[in-house]
N, C-alpha and C positions, 0 to 999 in steps of 0.2 A: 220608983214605979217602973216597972218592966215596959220597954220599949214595945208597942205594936208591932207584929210581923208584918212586915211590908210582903207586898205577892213577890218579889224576886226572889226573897229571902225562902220564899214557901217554894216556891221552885228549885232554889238551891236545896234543901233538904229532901224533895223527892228521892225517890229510888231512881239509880243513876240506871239508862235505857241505851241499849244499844246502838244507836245515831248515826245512819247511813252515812248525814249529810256534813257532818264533824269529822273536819280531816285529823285531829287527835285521836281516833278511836283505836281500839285494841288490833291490833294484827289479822290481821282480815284477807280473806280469796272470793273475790266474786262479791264482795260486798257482805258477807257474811261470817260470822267466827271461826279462827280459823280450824280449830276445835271440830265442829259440825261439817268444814270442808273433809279434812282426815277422813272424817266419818266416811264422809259420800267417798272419797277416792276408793276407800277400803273396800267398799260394798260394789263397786265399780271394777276393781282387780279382781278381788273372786270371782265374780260373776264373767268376767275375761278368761281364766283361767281355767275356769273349773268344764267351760264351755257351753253356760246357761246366758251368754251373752242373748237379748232378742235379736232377731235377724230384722236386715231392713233398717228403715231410717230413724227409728228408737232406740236399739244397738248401739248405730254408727253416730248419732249424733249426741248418746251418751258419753262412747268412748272419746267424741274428738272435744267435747265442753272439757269434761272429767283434765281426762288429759294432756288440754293443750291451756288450761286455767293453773294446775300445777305446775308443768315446765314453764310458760309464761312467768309464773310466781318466780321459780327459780334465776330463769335468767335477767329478770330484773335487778336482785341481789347480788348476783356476780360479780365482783368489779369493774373488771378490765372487759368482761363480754358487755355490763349496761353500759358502759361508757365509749366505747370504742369499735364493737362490733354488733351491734343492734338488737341489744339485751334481751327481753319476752321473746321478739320475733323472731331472731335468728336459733334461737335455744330450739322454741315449736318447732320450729320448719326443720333443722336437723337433728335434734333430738328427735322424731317421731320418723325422719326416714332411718336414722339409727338401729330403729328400733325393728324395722322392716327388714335395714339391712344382716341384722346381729340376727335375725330370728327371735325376738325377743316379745312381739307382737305376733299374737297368734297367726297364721295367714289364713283362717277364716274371715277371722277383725280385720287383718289387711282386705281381701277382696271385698267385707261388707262398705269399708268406706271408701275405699275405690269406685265401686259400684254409686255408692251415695253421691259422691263427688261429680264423677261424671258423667254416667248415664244417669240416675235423678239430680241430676243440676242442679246441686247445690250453691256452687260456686256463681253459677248464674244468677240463681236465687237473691244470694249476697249482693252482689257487684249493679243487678239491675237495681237493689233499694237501693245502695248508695249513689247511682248515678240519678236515678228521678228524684230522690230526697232535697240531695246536697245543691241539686240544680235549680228547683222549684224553691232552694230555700232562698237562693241567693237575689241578691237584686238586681233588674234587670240591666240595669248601667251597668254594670261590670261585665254581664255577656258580651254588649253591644260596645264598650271600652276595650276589652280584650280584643276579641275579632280574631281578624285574620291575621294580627303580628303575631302572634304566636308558634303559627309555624316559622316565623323567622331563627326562635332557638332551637327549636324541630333540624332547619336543617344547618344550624350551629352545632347541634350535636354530632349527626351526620360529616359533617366536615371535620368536627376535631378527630372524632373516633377514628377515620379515618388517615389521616395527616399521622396521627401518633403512632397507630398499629403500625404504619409503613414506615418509620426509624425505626420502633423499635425493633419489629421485625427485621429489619436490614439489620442492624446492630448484634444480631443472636443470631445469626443465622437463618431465620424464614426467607423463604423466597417471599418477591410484592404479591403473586397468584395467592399465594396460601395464609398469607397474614392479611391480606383484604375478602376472598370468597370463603375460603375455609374458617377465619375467627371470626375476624370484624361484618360483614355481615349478616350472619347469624345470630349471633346477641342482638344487634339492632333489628332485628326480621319481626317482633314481635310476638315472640313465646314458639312454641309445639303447633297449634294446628292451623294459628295464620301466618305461622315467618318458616320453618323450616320445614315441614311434609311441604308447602308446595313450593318452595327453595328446592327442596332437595328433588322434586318434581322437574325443573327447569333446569339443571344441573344436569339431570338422567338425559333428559332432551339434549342438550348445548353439547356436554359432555364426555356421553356414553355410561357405562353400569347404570345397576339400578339403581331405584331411588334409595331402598335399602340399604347399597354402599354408603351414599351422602349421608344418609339417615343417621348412622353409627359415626360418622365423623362429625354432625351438626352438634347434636347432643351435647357431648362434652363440653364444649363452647359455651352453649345456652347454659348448663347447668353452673358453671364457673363463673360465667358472669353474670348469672342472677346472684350468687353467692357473692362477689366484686361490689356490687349494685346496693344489696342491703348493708354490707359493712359502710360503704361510702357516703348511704343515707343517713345512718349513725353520726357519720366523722363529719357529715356538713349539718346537722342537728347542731353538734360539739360545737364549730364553728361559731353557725349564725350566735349561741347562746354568748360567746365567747367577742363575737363582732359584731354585735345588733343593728349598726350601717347598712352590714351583705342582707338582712333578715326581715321579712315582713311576718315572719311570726306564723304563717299561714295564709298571707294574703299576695297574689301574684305582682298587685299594683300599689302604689304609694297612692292612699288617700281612698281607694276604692275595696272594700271590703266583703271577704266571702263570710258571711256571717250565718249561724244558726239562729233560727227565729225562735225565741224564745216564751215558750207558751205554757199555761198547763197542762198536762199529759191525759190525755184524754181518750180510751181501750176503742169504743166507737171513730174515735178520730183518726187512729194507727191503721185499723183495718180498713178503713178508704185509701191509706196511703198504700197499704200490701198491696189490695186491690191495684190502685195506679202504677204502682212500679208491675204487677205484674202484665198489665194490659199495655203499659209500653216497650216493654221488651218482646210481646208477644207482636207489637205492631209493627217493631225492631226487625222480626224476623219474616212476615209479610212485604216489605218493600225490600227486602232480603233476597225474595224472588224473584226479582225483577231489575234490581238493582245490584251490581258486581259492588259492593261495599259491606265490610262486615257488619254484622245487625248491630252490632255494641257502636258502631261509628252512629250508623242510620236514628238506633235508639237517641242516644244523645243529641243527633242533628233537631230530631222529633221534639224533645223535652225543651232544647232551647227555642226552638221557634218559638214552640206553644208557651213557653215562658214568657218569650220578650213582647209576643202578641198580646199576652196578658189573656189567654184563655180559658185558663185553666182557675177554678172559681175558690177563694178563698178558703175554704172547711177544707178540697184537696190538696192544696199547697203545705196547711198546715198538718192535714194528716200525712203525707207523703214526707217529711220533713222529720215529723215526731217516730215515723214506721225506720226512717234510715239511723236515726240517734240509737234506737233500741238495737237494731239489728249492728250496727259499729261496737256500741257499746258490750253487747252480749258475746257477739258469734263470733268475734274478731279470731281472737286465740284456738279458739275451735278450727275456723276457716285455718289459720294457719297450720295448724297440725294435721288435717285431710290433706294439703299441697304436699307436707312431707311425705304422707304415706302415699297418695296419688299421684305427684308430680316430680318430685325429687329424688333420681337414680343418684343415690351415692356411690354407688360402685361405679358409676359413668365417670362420676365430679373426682374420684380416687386414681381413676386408672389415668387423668391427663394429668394428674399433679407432678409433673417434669419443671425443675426454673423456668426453663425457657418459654411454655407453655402461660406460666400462672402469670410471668412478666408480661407477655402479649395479650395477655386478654385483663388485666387490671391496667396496660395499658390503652387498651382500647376505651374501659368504662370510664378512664381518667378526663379519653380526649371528649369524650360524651360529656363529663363535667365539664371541660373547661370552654368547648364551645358555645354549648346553653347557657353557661353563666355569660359568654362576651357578646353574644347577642342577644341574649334578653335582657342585660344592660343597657346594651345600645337602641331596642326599642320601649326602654322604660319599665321593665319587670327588676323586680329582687333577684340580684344574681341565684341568690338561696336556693330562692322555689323554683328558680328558672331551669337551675342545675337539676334537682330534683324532678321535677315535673319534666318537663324536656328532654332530657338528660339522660337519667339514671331508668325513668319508664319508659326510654326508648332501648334500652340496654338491657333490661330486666326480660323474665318469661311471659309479658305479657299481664292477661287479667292477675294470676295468682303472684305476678309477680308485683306487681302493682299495689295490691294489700299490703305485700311484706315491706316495699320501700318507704311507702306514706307510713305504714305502724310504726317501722322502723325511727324515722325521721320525724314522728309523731303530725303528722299533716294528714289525717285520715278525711280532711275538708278537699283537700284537692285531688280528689276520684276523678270529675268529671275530666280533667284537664291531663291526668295521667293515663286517660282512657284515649282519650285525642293521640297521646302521641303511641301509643301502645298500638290503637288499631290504624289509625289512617296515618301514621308514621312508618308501622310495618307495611302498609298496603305500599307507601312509598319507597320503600325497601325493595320490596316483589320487583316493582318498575325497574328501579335502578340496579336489581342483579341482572336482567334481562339484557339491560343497555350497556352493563361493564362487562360479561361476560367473552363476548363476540373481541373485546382489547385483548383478552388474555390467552386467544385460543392462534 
């Protein structure tokens, strides 16, 4: 007699379904076959080409998914770029200024997502979900654990970057003036509009020429060692995976954990969380007014209060949380390909590629690691993340630099804490050119 069909067995005979959730599945972009992606790239280059692109943030935010989901794809496959030089991320980000730079990117599609980028603040966009999401998601013990050691690898990085730039420069030829104001810091200044326009502001003042002179020698610097920063974030990914001692995986502290809350995903719930990230950034830029601190500091000061005061009512935690997952998950490689076409001058990053040049400023990013790693050892963090977080986001361009380091390093949980050092590490920068200045003159 014929065995009963058990329901497994009836399951197993189904018709086999395409299964997001099944890391076996077929070859896949975006979550979807990769078949149907072709599709969409294809309908996406014509439309580029032929110059029926839409204008505006339907265009631009077509071309930069489209196109920074592809490159992404690619340079995950790579060998030696996924392994060693920060695969997806680093492909996006110079593949698409590549693209700007060869002419190869219409420069209509360049100025629509320029425009999208930073006058409609996308970037902002981004970077506020992920700072209310990742922060509201966390538990409050680890705000109130972390605290104020943190800056301790803050100005470990500061101190190494520093220490190293000035051998090596001594060693090549730099004078101390130009391998500490001219390289070193400028990479740690905190990106383009809060470390170097008013650097190079306080330069014109101290000085003499304009800011515009400084302007065209800051650049170079910033653009290299954000490039130093992402490969480095890669090589300490490799590391940690390599010495899981150095590595908390994603988490700053042994025992304390930056966790994503794990919930059903729920469209009403997300949009309370869009809402909340965009009403703290906007609150960001109100005590903005009044307050000499950048909004992104302010924001983040904002969310952890109201975090650890516990104000903030649980439907928003969880929507704010579910709204930063989507937006990580989705926009990442998008984001990253807008920075190329918006923020990354490779003809800036090509005209300083001199030895002596690239040796000074991967030394600078090096001393950046290796101080954040020796003090945030010795106040009790993962060398890892400490180099990373610390480190590498104090060396990088800032906000857009900071997406590419964590992508890079796969740490897209430590936003809030690469924001820290990005803006009130640069802020701390501002001070200390002001006060080293006046030695060199």
């Amino acid at each position: 007699m014929e065995k009963p069909l058990r329901k497994s067995d009836a399951l197993d005979q189904r018709p086999k379904v395409y299964d997001l959730s099944q890391n076996n599945m077929q070859p896949a972009i975006m979550g979807m076959p990769i078949l149907w992606f072709a599709l969409f790239l294809a309908i996406t280059v014509v439309t580029v080409y032929t110059g029926n692109l839409p204008a505006g943030m339907i265009g631009s935010l077509l071309v930069m998914v489209v196109f920074g989901e592809a490159l992404g794809w690619i340079g995950d496959r790579l060998p030696i770029i996924k392994s060693y030089l920060g695969g997806g991320a680093i492909v996006a980000i110079f593949g698409s200024a590549y693209m700007v730079y060869s002419g190869i990117l219409p420069e209509t599609v360049t100025t629509n997502v320029t425009d999208f980028m930073t006058t409609a603040g996308f970037l902002d966009f981004y970077i506020a979900a992920l700072i209310t999401g990742s922060i509201l998601g966390m538990d409050s013990k680890v705000l109130i654990k972390i605290g104020v050691r943190y800056f301790v690898p803050i100005f470990g990085a500061v101190i190494g970057a520093m220490v190293i730039a000035g051998i090596v420069g001594v060693l090549i030829g730099f004078s101390l003036q130009d391998a500490i104001l001219v390289i070193t810091l400028p990479i740690l200044g905190g990106g383009m509009g809060a470390g170097a326009i008013p650097m190079a502001q306080v330069y014109s003042e101290s000085l003499g020429n304009s800011p515009s002179y400084y302007i065209s020698i800051l650049v170079p610097a910033l653009a290299l060692g954000n490039v130093f920063a992402i490969i480095f974030a890669s090589l300490l990914n490799s590391l940690g995976n390599k010495v899981p001692s150095l590595s908390g995986n994603g988490q700053l502290i042994p025992g304390l954990k930056i966790e994503e809350k794990k919930s059903k995903f729920d469209i009403s719930k997300m949009g309370i969380g869009l809402l909340a990230a965009l009403l703290f950034f906007a609150c960001g830029h109100l005590l903005g007014a009044i307050i000499p601190l950048h909004p992104y500091a302010l924001m983040i000061i904002l969310v952890a209060v109201a975090k650890i005061a516990n104000l903030i009512p649980e439907i928003v935690v969880e929507g704010a949380s579910q709204w930063y997952q989507f937006v990580a998950k989705t926009w990442t490689l998008a984001l990253l390909f807008g920075i190329g076409v918006a923020y990354t001058d490779l003809n800036a990053v090509l005209e300083a590629l001199s030895l002596q040049y690239i040796l000074l400023v991967a030394g600078v990013v090096l001393g950046a690691v290796i101080g954040a790693a020796l003090l945030g050892r010795l106040v009790g963090f993962y060398p890892i993340e400490s180099a990373i977080c610390a480190g590498l986001c104090m060396a990088n361009m800032g906000g857009t630099g900071d997406v590419a380091v964590l992508s890079a390093s796969k740490r897209m949980q430590l936003m809030p804490f690469a924001q820290i050092a990005s803006r009130l590490g640069g802020a701390l920068i501002l001070l200390l050119t002001g006060l080293i200045i006046p030695l060199f003159m």
